[in-house]
C-alpha positions in Angstrom: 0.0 0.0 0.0 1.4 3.3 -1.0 1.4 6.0 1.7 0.8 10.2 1.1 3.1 12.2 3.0 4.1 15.9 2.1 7.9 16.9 1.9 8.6 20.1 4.2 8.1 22.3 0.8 4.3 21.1 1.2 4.6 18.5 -2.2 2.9 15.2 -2.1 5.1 12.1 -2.5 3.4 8.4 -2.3 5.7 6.3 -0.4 5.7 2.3 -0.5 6.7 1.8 2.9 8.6 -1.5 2.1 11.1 1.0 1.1 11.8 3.1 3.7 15.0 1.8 5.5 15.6 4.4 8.0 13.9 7.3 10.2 15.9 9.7 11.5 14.7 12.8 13.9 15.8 16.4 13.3 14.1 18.7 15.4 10.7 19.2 14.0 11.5 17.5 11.1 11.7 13.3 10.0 13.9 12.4 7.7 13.1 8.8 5.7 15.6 7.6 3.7 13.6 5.4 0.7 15.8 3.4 -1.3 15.1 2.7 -5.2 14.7 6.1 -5.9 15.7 6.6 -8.9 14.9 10.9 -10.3 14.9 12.3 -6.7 17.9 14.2 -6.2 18.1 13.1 -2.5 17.2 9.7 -1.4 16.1 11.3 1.7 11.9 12.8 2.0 11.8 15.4 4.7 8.7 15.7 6.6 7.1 17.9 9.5 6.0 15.2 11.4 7.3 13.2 14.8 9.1 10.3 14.3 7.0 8.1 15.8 3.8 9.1 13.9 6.0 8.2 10.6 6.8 5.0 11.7 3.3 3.9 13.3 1.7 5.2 9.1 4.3 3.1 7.7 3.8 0.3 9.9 0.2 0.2 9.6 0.9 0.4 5.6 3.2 -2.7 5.5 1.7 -5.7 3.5 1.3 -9.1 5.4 4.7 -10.8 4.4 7.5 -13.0 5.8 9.9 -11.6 3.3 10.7 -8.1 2.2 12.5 -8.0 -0.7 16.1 -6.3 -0.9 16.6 -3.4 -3.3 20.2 -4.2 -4.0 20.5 -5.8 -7.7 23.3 -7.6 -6.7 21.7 -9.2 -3.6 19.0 -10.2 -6.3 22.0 -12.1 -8.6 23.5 -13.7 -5.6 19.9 -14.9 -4.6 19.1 -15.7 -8.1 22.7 -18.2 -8.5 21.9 -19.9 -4.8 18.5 -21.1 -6.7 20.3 -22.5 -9.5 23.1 -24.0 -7.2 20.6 -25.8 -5.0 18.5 -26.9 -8.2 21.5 -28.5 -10.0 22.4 -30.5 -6.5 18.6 -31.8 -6.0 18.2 -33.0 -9.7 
């Protein structure tokens, strides 16, 4: 489920929270650093909110599941030639 916030300039941004790696706290301000961000120019959304009221939205946003996929494409390869490995030694 995608998630509305507004950035501290008052733009929306829709934010899948299976992407947001970190919260950080800044005075009045949140910081959530979304990875796979590719056109932002900072992979950081600020927004005027506490902390904890960021994390309980995304929380409440996560889907039901045991895995969350990693972003990193070379997490993906390494997972992707375990498959194969443990294919070819079952038969």
């Amino acid at each position: 489920m995608l998630v509305r916030f507004e950035d501290t300039k008052g733009k929306p941004a829709w934010i899948n929270p299976i992407h947001v790696k970190m919260l950080r706290q800044k005075k009045e301000i949140t910081e959530m650093y979304v990875s796979g961000t590719p056109g932002w120019n900072s992979p950081y959304l600020k927004v005027r909110m506490p902390m904890d009221e960021v994390a309980d939205i995304l929380n409440a946003a996560m889907p039901d599941m045991a895995f969350v996929p990693d972003d990193d494409a070379a997490a993906a390869q390494q997972q992707a030639a375990g498959t194969v490995a443990a294919t070819s030694l079952l038969g």
